[in-house]
C-alpha positions, 0 to 999 in steps of 0.5 A: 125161608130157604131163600132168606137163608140162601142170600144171608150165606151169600152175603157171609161169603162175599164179606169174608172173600173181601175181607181175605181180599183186602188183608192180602194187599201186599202192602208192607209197613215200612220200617222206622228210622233209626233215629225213631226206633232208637227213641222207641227203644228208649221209652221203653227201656224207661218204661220197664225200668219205672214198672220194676223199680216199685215191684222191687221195692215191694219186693224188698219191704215183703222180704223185709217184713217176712224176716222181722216175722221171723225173727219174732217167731224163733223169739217166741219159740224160745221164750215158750221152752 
């Protein structure tokens, strides 16, 4: 049993060494062009742009909402006193 957990820990470490091995390899990822990174900042930009547009109108018909509740509430008020 002791030898059985002797060569599991050492194929735990030799798996681990190559794998810090191989992340270390120096290899840079190079940069986009300008033209790429230009395009890719334009997505994005209309990506963000198609995801807040419905929050702001959820947003809008919720302040919307909360008003008219008020308004009925302080009509409710009134009409009680």
């Amino acid at each position: 049993m002791s030898n059985f957990r002797f060569l599991i820990g050492g194929l735990c470490s030799v798996m681990v060494v190559a794998g810090l091995c191989t992340g270390c390899s120096g290899d840079k990822e190079q940069e986009p062009s300008g033209a790429v990174r230009q395009m890719t900042d334009n997505m994005a930009d209309k990506a963000v742009q198609e995801i807040r547009q419905p929050l702001e109108k959820a947003q809008h018909a919720r302040d919307v909402a909360n008003a008219h509740l008020n308004a009925v509430d302080e009509g409710l008020r009134q009409s009680s006193q």
